[in-house]
Structures are given as C-alpha cells and as structure tokens.
N, C-alpha and C positions, 0 to 999 in steps of 0.2 A: 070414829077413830081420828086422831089428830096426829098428822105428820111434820116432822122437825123436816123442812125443806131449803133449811139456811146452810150455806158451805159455812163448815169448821174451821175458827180463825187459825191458822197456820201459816207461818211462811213459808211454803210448798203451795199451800193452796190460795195464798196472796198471787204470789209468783206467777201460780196455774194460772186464774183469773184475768192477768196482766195481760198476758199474751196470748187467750182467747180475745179479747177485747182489743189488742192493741190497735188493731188498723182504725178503730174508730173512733179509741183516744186520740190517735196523731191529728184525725181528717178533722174531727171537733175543734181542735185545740187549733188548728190553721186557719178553718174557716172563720170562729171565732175571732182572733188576733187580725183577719183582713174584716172584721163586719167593728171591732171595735176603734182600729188605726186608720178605715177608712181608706184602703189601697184592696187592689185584686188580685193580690200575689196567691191567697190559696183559693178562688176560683179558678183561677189559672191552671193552678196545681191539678186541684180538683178535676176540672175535667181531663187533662191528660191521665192522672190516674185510673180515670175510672175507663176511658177507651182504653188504658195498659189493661185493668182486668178482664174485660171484653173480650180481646184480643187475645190474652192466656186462659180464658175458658174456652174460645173455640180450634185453639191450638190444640187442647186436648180431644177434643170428640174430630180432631183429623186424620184421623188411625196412625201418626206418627210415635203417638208413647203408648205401643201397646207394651210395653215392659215396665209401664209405672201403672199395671192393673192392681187392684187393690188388694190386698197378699188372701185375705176371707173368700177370694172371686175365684181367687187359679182353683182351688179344685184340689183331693185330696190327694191326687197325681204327683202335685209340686211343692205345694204346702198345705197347712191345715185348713178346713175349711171356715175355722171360725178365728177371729186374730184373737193372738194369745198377750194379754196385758195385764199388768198386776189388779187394776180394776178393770171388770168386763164392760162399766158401762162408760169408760173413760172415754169413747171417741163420740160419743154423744156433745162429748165438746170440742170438736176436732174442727166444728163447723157451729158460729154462734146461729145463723140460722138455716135451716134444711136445704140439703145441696143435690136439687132432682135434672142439675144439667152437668152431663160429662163426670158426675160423681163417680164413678167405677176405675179413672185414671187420677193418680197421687200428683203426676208431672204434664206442665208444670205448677210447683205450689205456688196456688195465690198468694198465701202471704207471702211467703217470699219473694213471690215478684212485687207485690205492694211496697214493701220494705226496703228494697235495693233500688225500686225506680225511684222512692224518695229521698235514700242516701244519694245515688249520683245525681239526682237535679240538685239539689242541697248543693253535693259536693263542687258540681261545676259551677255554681255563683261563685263561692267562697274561693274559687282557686281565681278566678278574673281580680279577685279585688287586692291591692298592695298597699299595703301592711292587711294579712290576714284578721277577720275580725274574732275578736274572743269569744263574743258572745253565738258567734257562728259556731266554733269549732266545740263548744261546750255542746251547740244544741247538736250539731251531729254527731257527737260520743255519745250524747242521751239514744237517739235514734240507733245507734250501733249498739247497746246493751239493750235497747228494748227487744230488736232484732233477734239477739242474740239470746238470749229468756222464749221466744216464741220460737225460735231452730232447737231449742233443748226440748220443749216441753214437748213439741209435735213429734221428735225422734222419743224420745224416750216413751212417749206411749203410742206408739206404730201410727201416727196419724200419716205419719208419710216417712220416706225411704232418705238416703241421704243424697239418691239419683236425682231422684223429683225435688228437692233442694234446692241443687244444684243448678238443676234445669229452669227455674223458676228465680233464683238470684240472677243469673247471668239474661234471663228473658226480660226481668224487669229492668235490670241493669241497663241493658243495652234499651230500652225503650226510654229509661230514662234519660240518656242522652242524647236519643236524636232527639225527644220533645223539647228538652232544655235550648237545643241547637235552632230548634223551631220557632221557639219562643222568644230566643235574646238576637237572632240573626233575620230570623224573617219579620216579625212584628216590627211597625217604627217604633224606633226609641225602645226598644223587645227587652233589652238587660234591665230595665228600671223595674218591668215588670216580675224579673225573680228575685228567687231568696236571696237577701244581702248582695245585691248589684249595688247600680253608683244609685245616689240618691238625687232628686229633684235639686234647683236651685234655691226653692224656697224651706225647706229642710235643712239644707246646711248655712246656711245665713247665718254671721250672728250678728249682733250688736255689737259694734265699738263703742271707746268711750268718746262720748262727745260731749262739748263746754258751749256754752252760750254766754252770748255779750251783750249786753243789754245797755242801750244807749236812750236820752232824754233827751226831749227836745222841748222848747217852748213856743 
C-alpha cells in the first residue's frame, strides 16, 4: 500500500504549518543573521530564550495550573473525555515534537511564552533608540502576526485554552524583560549586544569627501 503523507496545499494548512513551526522559524532565522553579520545578538537571545522555556515547563509540573489540565484528562464528571475537534488527529500537531514532561497542563503555553518573551526584548531595544528604526518596527509587526496565526490555530483546535494563553504571554512577557534588563544594564557595553541598540564606532563611520594635493619637487 502506498500512502499520500504530504499536507494538502491550502491556506489553512499553510497557515497551520506556520505556527506549528514558528518558534524555530524565528530561533533559525536569528541565529542565522548573528553566524552571517558576525555579532552575538541571537546567541544571546537564544540562551535567555531557552532558560525562559525551562522555566515555563517547570512552572507547570508545580501544581500551581492545576485548572489548565488538559480538557481529555478532567474525566467524564467535567468534560468529555476525549477533546472534541473538527479533526481528531489535529493535536498531534499541537506539539512539533513529543511532549512527555508536564504535558497534562496547557498553562503556561510555550509558545506563548516563546513568542511574547521575543516581542518584549525586541520591543525594549527599539523603544531605547531615537528616531525609532523602521526596519525594527516592520520586524516586530512580523513577529506579532506570526504570534497571532499560532494563538489562532492553537485555540481553534483545543491545543490550549485562552487561560493557558494568557498565562504563558504575560510569563514570557515578563521574562522577557528582566532578560533584556540583564543583558543591556548588567553586561558591559550590554545595549550593543541587543536587538537594534546603539551600534559600534566602526559601524557607523562613514567616509567624507576628501581632495588631495599633490605637490613636485626637484
């Protein structure tokens, strides 16, 4: 037997795919741009990110969100015991790969907190700098609709609640900015090392115009 195992082109399942994948679009596409430019802005990132998910997976197994259990868990007492979704096998993408720690609690969502800890380090470079940059503000409206595609897709097919959302924007959120605070106030010279701080001297140099005079002698 041979199985058609390729997702059907659609924009729903465009869409879908995006925001299964995002967090490792954004973390590629960072790392990348600091191993091509030559600067440690998404190592940097990188690791605060990844102690932020650390941190929001064992926030969950601390018996604090026992009300973002996961709705198939509570039992026929409260709700159904199997989640009811237009496709049954939809939450199989809920998680790009198998999630055997604290899986049973929705809150708080990783990506959510992935996604809000990079909006506000993002955001708090870009507010330091005068005249705000375009190219900043362009990339964090990308990062806000990519967000915004992975809060849809994960609500609409019960991967998580709008609690555990919520729980998980404001966790990442707020981790994003003591990191950002960490990074540009404790490190020397710390702002250089975030998104869109001041830049090196040798960076913003330019050349003037200079003339030369050229004189003979015998």
């Amino acid at each position: 037997y041979i199985y058609n195992m390729a997702i059907k082109l659609t924009i729903t399942n465009v869409l879908t795919f995006a925001g299964v994948i995002s967090p490792f679009l954004i973390s590629f596409y960072l790392i990348f741009d600091s191993i091509f430019n030559g600067h440690p802005k998404g190592f940097i990132w990188l690791f605060g990110v990844m102690m932020s998910q650390l941190l929001c997976i064992l926030f969950k197994g601390s018996g604090m969100m026992k009300f973002s259990i996961r709705p198939w868990l509570r039992g026929p007492s409260r709700r159904p015991p199997e989640p009811t979704r237009p496709n049954p096998r939809m939450h199989d993408l809920c998680s790009v790969f198998e999630d055997k720690i604290n899986s049973e609690y929705g809150a708080p969502s990783t990506h959510l907190a992935f996604h809000w800890f990079t909006i506000i380090y993002i955001l708090m470079g870009l507010a330091q700098q005068q005249p705000v940059k375009t190219e900043g503000i362009l990339f964090l409206c990308t990062l806000l609709v990519i967000s915004f595609i992975d809060t849809g897709f994960r609500i609409v097919n019960s991967c998580e609640t709008w609690k555990d959302q919520i729980v998980g924007a404001l966790f990442g959120g707020l981790l994003g900015w003591v990191y950002y605070m960490l990074v540009a106030y404790v490190l020397p010279d710390g702002q250089k090392y975030t998104y869109y701080g001041p830049e090196s001297n040798m960076k913003r140099c330019k050349l003037a115009k200079q003339s030369f005079k050229c004189t003979y002698s015998n």
